[in-house]
PDB file of N, CA, C and O in Angstrom:
ATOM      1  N   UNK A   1      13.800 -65.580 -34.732  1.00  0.00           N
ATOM      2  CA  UNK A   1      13.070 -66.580 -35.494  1.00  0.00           C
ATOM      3  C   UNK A   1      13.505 -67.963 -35.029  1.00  0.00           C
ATOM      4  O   UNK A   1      14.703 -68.243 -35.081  1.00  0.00           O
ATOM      5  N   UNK A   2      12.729 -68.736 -34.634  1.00  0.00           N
ATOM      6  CA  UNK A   2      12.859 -69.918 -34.385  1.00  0.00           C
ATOM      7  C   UNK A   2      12.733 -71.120 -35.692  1.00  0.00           C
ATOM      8  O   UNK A   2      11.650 -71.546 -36.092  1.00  0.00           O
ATOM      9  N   UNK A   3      13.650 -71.412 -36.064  1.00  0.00           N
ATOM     10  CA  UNK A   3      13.997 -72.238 -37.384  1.00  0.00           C
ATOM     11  C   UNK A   3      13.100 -73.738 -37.352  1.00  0.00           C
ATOM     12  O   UNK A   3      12.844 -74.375 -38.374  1.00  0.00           O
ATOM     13  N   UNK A   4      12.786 -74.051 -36.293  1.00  0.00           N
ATOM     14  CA  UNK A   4      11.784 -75.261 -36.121  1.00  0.00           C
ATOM     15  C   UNK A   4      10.124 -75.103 -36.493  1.00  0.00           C
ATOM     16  O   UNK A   4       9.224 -75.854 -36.870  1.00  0.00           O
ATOM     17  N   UNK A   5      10.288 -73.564 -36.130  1.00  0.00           N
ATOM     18  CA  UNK A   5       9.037 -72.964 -36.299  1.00  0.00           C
ATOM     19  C   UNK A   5       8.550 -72.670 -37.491  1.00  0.00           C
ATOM     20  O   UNK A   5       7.333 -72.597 -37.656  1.00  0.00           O
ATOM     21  N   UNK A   6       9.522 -72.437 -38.601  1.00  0.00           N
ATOM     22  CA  UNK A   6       9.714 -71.821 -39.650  1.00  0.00           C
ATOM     23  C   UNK A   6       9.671 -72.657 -40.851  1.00  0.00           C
ATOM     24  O   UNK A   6      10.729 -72.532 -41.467  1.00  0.00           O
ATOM     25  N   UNK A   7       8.928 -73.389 -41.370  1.00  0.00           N
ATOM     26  CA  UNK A   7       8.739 -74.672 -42.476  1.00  0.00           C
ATOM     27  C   UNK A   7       8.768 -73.567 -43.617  1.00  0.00           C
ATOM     28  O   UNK A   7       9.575 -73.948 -44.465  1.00  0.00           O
ATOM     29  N   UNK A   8       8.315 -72.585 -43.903  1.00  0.00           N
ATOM     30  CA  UNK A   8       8.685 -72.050 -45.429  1.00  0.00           C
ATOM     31  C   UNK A   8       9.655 -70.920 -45.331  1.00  0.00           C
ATOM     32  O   UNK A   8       9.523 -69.744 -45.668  1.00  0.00           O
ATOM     33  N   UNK A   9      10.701 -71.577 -44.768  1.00  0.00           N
ATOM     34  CA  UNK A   9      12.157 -70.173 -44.508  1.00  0.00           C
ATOM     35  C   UNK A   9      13.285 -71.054 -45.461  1.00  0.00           C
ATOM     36  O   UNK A   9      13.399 -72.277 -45.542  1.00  0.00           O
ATOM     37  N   UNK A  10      14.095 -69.951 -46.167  1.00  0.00           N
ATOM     38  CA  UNK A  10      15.038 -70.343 -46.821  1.00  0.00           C
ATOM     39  C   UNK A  10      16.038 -70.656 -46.144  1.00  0.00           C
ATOM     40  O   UNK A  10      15.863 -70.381 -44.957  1.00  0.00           O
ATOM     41  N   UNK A  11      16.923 -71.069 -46.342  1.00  0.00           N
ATOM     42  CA  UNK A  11      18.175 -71.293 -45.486  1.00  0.00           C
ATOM     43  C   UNK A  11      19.086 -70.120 -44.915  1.00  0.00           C
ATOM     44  O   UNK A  11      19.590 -69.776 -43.846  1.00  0.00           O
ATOM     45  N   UNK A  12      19.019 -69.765 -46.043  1.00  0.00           N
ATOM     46  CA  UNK A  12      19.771 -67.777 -46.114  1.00  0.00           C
ATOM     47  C   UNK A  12      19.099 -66.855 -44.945  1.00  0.00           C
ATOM     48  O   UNK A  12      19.613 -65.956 -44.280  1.00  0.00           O
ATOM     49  N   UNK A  13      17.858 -67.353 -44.925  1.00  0.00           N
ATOM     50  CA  UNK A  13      16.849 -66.582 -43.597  1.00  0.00           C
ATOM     51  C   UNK A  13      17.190 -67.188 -42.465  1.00  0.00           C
ATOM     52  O   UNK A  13      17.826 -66.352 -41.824  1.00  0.00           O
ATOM     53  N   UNK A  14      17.111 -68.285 -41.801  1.00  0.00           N
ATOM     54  CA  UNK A  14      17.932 -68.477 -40.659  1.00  0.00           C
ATOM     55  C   UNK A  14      19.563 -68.679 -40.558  1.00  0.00           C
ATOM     56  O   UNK A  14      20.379 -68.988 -41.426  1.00  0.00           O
ATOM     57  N   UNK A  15      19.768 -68.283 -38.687  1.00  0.00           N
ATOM     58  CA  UNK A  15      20.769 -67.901 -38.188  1.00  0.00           C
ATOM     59  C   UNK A  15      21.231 -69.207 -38.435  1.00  0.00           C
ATOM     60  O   UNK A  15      20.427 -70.074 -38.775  1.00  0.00           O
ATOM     61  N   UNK A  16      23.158 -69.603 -38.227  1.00  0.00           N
ATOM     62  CA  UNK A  16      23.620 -70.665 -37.588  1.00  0.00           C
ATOM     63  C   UNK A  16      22.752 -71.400 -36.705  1.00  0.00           C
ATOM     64  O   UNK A  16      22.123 -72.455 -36.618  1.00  0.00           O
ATOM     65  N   UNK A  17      22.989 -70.455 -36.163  1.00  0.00           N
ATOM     66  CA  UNK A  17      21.973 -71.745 -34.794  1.00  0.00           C
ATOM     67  C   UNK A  17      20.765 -71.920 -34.993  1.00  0.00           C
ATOM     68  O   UNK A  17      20.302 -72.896 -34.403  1.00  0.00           O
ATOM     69  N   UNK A  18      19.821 -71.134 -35.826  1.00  0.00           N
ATOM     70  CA  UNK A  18      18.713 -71.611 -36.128  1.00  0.00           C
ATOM     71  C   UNK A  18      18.845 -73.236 -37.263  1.00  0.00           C
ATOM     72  O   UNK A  18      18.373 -74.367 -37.153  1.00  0.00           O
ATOM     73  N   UNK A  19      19.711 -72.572 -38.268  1.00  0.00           N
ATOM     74  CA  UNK A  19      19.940 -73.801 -38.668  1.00  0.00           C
ATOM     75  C   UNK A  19      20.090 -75.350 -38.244  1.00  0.00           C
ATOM     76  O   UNK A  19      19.558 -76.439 -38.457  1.00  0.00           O
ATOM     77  N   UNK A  20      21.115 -74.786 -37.533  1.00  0.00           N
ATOM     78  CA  UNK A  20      21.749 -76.175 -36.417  1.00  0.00           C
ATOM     79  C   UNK A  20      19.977 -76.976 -35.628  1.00  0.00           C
ATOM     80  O   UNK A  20      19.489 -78.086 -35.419  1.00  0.00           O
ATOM     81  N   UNK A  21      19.768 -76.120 -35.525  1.00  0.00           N
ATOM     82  CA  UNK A  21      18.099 -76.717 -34.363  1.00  0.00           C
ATOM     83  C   UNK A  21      17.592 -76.928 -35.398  1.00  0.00           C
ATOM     84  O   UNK A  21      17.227 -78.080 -35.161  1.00  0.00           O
ATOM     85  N   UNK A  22      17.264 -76.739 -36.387  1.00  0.00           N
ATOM     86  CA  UNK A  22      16.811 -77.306 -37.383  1.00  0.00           C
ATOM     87  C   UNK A  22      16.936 -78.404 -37.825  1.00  0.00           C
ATOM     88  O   UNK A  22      16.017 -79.191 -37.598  1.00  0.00           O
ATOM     89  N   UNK A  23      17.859 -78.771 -38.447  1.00  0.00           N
ATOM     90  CA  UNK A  23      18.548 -80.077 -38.658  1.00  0.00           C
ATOM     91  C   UNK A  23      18.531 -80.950 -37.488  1.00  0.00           C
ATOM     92  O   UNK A  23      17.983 -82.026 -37.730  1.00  0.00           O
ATOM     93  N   UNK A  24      18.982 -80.813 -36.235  1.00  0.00           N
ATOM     94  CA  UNK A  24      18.678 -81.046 -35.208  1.00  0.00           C
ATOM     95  C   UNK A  24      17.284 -81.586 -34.725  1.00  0.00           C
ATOM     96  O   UNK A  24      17.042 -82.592 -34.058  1.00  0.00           O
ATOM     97  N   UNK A  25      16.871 -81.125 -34.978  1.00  0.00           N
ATOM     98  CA  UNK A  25      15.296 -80.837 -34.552  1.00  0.00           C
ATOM     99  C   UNK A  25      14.047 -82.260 -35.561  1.00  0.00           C
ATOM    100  O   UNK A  25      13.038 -82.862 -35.193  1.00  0.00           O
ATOM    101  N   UNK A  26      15.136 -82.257 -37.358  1.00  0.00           N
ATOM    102  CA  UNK A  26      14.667 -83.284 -38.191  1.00  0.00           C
ATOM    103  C   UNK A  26      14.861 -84.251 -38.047  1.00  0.00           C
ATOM    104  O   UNK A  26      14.052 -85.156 -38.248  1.00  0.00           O
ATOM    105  N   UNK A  27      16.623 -84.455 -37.431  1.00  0.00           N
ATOM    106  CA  UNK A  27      17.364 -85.859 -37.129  1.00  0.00           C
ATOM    107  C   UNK A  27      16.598 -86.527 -35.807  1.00  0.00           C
ATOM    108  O   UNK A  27      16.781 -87.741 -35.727  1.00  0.00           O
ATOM    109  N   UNK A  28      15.813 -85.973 -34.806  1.00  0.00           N
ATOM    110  CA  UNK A  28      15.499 -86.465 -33.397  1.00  0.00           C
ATOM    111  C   UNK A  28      13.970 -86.821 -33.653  1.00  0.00           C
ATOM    112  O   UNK A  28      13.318 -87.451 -32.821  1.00  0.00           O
ATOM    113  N   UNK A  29      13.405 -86.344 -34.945  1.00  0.00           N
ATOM    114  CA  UNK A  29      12.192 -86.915 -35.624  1.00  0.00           C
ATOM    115  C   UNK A  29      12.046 -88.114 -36.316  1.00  0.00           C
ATOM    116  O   UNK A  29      10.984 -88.734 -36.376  1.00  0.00           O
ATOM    117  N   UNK A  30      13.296 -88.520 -36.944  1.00  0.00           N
ATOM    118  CA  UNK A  30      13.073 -89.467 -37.465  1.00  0.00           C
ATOM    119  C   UNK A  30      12.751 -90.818 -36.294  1.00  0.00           C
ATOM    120  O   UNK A  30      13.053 -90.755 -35.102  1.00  0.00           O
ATOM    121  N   UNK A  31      12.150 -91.875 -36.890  1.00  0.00           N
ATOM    122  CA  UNK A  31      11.881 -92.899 -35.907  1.00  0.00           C
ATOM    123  C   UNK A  31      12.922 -93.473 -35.430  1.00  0.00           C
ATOM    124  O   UNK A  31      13.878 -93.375 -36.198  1.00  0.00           O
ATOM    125  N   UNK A  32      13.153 -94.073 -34.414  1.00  0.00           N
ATOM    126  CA  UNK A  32      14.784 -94.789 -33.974  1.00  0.00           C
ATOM    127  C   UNK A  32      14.437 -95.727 -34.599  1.00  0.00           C
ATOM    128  O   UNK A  32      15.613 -95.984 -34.858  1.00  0.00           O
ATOM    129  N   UNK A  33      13.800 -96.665 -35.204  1.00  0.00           N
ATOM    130  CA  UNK A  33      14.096 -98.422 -35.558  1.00  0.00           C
ATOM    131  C   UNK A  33      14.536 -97.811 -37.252  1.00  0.00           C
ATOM    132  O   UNK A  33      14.777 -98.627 -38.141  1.00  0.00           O
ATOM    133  N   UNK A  34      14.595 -96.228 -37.521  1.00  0.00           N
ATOM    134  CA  UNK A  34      15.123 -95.798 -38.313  1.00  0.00           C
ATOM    135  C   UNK A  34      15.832 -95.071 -38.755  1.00  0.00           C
ATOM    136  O   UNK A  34      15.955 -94.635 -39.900  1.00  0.00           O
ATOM    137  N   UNK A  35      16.629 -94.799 -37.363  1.00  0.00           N
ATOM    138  CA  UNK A  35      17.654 -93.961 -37.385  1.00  0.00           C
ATOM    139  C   UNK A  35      19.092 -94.797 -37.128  1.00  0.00           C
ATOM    140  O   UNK A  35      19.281 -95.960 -36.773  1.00  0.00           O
ATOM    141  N   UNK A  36      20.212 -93.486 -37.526  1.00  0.00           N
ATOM    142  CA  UNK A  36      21.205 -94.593 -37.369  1.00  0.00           C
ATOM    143  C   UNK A  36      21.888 -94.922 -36.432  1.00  0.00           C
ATOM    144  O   UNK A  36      21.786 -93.989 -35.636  1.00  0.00           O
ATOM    145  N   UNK A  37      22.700 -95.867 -35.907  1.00  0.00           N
ATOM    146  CA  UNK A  37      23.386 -96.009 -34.650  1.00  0.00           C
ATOM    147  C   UNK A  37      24.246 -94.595 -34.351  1.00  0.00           C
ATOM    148  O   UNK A  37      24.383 -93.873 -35.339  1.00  0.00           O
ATOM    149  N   UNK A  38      24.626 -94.294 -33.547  1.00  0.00           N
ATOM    150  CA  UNK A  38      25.633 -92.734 -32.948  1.00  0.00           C
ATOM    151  C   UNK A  38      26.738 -93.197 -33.668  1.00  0.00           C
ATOM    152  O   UNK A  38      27.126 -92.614 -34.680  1.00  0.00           O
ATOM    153  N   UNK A  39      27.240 -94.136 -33.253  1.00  0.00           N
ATOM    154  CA  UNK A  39      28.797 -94.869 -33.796  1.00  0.00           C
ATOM    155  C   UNK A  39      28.585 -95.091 -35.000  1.00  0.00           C
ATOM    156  O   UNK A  39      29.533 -95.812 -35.310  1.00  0.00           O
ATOM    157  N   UNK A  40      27.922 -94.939 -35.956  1.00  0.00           N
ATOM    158  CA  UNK A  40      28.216 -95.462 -37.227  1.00  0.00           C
ATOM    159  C   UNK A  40      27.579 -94.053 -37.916  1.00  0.00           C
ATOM    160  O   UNK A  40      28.164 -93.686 -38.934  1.00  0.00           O
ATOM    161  N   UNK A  41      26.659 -93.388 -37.551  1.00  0.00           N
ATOM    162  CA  UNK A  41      25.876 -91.689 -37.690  1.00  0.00           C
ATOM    163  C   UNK A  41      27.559 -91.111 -37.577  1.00  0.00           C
ATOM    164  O   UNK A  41      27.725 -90.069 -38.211  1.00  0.00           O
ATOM    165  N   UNK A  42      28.530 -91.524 -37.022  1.00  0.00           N
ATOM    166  CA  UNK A  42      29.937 -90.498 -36.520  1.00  0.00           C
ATOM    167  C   UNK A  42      30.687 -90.782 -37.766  1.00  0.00           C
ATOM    168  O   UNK A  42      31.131 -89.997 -38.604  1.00  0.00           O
ATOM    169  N   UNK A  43      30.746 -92.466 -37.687  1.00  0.00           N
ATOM    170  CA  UNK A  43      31.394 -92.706 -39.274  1.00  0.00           C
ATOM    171  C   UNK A  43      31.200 -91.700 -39.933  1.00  0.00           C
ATOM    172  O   UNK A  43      31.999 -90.776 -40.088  1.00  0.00           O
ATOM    173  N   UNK A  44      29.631 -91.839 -40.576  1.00  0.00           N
ATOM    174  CA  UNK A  44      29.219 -91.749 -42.113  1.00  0.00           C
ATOM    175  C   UNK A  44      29.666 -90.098 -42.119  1.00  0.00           C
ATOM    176  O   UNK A  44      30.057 -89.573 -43.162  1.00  0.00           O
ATOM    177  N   UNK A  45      29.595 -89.564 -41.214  1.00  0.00           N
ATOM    178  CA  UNK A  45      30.001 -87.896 -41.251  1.00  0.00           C
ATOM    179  C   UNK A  45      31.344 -87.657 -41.338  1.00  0.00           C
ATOM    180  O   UNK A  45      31.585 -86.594 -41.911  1.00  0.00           O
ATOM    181  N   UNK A  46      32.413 -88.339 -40.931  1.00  0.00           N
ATOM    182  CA  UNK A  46      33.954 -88.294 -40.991  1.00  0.00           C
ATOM    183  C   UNK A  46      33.530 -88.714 -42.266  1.00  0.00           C
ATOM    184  O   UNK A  46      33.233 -87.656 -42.820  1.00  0.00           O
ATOM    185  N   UNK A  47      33.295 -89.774 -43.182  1.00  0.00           N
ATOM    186  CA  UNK A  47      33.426 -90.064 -44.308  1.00  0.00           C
ATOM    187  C   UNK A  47      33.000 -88.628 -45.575  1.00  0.00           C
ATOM    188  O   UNK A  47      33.381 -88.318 -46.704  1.00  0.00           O
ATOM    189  N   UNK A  48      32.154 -88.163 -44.704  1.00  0.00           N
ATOM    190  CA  UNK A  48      31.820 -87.124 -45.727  1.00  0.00           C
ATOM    191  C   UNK A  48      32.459 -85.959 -45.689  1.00  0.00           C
ATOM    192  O   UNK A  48      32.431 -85.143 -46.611  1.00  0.00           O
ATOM    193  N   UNK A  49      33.105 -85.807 -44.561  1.00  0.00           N
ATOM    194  CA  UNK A  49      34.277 -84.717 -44.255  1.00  0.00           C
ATOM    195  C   UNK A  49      35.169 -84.650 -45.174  1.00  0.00           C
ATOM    196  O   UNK A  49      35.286 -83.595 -45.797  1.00  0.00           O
ATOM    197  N   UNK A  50      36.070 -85.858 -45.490  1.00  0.00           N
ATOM    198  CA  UNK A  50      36.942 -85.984 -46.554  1.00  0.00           C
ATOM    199  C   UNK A  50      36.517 -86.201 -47.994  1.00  0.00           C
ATOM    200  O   UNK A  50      37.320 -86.300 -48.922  1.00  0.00           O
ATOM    201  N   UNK A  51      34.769 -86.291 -48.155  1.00  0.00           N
ATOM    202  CA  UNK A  51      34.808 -86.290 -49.341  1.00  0.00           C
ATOM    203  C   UNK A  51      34.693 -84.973 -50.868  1.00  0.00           C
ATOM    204  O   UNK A  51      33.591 -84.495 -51.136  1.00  0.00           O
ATOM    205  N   UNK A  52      35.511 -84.710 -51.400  1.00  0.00           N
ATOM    206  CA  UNK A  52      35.755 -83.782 -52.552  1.00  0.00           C
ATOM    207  C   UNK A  52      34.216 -83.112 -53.133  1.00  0.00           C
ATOM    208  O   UNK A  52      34.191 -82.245 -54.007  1.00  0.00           O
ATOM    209  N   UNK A  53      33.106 -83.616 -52.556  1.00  0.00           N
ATOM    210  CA  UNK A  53      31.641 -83.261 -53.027  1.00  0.00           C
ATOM    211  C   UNK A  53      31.338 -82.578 -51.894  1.00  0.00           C
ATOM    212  O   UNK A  53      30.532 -81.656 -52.020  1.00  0.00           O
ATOM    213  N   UNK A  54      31.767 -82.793 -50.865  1.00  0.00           N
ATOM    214  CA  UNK A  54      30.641 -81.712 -49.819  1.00  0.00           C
ATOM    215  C   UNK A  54      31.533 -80.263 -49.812  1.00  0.00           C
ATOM    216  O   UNK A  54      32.640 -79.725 -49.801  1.00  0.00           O
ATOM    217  N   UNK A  55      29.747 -80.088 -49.834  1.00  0.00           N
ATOM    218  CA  UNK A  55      30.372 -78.046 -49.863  1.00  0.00           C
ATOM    219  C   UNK A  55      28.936 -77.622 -48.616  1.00  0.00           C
ATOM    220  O   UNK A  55      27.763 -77.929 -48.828  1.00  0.00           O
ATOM    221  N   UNK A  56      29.407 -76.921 -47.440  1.00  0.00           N
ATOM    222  CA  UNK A  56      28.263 -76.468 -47.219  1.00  0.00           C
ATOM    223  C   UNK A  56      27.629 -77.346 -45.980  1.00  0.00           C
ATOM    224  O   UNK A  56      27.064 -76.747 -45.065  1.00  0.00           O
ATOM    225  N   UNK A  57      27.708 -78.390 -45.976  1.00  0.00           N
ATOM    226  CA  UNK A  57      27.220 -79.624 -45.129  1.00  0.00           C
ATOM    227  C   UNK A  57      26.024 -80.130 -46.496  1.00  0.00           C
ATOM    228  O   UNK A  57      24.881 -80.460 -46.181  1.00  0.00           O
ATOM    229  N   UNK A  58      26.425 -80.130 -47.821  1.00  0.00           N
ATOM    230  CA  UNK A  58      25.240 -80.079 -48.558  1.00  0.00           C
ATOM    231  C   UNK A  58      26.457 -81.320 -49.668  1.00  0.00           C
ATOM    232  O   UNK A  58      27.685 -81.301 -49.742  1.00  0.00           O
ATOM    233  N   UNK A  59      25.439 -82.262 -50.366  1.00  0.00           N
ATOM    234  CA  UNK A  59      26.305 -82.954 -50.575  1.00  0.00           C
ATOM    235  C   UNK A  59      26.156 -82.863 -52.448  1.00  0.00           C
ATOM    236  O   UNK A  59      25.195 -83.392 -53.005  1.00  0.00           O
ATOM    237  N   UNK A  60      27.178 -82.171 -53.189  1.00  0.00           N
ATOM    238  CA  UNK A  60      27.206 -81.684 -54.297  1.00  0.00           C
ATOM    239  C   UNK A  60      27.085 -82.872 -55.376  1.00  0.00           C
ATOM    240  O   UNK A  60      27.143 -82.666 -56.588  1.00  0.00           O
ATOM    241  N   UNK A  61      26.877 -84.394 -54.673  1.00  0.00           N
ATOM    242  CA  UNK A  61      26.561 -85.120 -56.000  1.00  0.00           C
ATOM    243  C   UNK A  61      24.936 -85.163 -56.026  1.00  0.00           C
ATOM    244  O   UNK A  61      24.117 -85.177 -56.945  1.00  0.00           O
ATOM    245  N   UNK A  62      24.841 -85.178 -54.706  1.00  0.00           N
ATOM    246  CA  UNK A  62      22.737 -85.110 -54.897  1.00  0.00           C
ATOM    247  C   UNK A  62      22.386 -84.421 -54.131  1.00  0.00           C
ATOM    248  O   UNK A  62      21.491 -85.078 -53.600  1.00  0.00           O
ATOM    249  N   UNK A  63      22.454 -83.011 -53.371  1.00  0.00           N
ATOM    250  CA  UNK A  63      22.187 -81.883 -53.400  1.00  0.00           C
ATOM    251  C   UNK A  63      21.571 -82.442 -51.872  1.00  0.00           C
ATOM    252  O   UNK A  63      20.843 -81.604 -51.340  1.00  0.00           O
ATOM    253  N   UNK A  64      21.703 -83.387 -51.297  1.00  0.00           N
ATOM    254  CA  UNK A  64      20.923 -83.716 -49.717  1.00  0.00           C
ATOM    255  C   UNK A  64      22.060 -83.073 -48.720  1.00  0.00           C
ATOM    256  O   UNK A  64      23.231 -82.749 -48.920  1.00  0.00           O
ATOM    257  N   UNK A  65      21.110 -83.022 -47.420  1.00  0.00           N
ATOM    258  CA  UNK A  65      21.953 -82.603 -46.436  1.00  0.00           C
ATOM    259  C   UNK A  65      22.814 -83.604 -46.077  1.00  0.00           C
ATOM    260  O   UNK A  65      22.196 -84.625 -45.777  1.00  0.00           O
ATOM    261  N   UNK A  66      23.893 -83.697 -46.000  1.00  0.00           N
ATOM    262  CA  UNK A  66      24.575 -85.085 -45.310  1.00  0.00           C
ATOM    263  C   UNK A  66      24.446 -85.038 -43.850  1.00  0.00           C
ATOM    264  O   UNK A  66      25.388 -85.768 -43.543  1.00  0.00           O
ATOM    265  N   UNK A  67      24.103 -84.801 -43.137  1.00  0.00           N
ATOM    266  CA  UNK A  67      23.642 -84.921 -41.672  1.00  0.00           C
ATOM    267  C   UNK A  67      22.145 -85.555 -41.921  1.00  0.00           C
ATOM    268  O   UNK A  67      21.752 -86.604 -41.412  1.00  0.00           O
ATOM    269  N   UNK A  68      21.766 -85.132 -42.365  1.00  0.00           N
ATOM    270  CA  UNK A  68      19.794 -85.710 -42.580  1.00  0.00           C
ATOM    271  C   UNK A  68      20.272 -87.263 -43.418  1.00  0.00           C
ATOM    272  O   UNK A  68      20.142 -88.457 -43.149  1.00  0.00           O
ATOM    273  N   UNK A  69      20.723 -86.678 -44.259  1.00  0.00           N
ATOM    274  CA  UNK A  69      20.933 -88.261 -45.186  1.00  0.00           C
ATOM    275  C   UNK A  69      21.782 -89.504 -44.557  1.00  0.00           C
ATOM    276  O   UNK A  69      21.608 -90.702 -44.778  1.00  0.00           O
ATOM    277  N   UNK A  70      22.906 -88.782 -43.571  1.00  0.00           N
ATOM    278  CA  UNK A  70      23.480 -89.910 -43.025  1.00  0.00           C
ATOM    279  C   UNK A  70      22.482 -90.439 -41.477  1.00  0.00           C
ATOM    280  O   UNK A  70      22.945 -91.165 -40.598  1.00  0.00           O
ATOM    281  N   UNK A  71      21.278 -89.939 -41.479  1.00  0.00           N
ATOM    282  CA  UNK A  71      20.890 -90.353 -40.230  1.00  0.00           C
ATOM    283  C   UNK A  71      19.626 -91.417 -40.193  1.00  0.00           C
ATOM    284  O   UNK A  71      18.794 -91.690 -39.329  1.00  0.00           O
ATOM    285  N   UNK A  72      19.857 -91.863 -41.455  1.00  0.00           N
ATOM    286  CA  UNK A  72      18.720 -92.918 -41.628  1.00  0.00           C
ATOM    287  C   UNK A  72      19.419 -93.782 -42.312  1.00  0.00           C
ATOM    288  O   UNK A  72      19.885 -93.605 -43.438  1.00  0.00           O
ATOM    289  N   UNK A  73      19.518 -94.880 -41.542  1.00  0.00           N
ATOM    290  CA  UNK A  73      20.182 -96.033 -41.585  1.00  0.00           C
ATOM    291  C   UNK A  73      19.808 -96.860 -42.555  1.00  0.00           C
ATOM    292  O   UNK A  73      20.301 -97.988 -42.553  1.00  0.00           O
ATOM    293  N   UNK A  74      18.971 -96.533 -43.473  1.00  0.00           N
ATOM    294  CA  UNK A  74      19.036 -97.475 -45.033  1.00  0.00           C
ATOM    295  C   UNK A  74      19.887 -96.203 -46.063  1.00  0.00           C
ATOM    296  O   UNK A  74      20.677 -96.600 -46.920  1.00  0.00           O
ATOM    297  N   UNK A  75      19.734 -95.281 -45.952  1.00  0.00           N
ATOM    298  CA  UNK A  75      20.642 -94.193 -46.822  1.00  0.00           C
ATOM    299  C   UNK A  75      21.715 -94.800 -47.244  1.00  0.00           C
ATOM    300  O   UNK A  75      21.957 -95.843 -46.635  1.00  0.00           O
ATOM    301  N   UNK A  76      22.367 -94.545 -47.988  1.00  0.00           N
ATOM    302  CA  UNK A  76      23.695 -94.472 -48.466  1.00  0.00           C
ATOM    303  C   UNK A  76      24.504 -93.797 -48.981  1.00  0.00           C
ATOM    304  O   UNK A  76      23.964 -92.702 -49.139  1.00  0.00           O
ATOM    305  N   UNK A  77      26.220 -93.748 -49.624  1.00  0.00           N
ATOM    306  CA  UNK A  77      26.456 -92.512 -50.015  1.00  0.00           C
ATOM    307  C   UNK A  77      26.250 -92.462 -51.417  1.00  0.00           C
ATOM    308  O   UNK A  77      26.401 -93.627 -51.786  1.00  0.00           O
ATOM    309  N   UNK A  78      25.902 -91.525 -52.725  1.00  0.00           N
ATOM    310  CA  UNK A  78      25.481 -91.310 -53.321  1.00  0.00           C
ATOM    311  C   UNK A  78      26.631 -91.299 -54.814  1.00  0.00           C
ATOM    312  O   UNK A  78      26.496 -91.032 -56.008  1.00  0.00           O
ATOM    313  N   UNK A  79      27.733 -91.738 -53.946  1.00  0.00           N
ATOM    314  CA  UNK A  79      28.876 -91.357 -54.401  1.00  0.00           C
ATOM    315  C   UNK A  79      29.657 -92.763 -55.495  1.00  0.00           C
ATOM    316  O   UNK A  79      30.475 -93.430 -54.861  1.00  0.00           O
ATOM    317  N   UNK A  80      29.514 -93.075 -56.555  1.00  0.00           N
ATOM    318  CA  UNK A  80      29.976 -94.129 -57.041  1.00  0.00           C
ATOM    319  C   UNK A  80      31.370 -94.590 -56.312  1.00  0.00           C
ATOM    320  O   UNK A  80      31.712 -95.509 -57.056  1.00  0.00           O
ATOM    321  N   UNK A  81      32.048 -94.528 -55.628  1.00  0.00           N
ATOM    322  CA  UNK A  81      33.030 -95.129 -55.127  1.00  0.00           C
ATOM    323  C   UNK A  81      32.293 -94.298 -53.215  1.00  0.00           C
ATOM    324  O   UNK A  81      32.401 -93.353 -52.434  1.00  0.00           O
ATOM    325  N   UNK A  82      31.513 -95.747 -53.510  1.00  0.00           N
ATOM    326  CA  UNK A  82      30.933 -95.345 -52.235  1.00  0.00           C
ATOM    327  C   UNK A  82      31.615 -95.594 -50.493  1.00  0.00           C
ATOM    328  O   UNK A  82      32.295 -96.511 -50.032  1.00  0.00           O
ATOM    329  N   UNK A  83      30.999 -94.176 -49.786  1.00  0.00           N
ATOM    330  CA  UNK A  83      32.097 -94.049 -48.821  1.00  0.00           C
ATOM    331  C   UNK A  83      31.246 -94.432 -47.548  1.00  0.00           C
ATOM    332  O   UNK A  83      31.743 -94.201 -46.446  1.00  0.00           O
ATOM    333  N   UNK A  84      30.288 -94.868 -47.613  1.00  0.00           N
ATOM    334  CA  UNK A  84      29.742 -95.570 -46.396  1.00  0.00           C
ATOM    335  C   UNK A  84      28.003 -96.150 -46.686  1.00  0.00           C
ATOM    336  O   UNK A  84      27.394 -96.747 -45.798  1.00  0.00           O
TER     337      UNK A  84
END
């Protein structure tokens, strides 16, 4: 199954790597004058590494992907003691 291919698949239904191309596949869609810089897209993901809410790559105060959410450069973190 190709996970790009697949718009009404649960998560549980694709592989790792389908996943990964997935996400992948959303982040290289978004427009660049709206995406975020690499160097600061690297930040916002170390920031979410250490934060006590992510479970999953899924971010447990508002349920977004933090890879999708950190890749659009008006986003922010969701987190009252905000981490980027």
């Amino acid at each position: 199954m190709d996970g790009l291919d697949c718009e009404r698949c649960l998560l549980r239904e694709l592989s790792d790597r389908d996943y990964v191309k997935t996400v992948s596949g959303y982040i290289s869609h978004i427009p660049k004058e709206l995406r975020t810089p690499e160097e600061t897209y690297k930040y916002r993901l170390e920031q979410c590494k250490k934060c006590q809410y992510l479970l999953n790559g899924l971010c447990r105060l508002c349920g977004c992907f933090v890879e999708i959410r950190a890749a659009v450069i008006t986003n922010y973190c969701p987190s009252t003691k905000v981490n980027w």
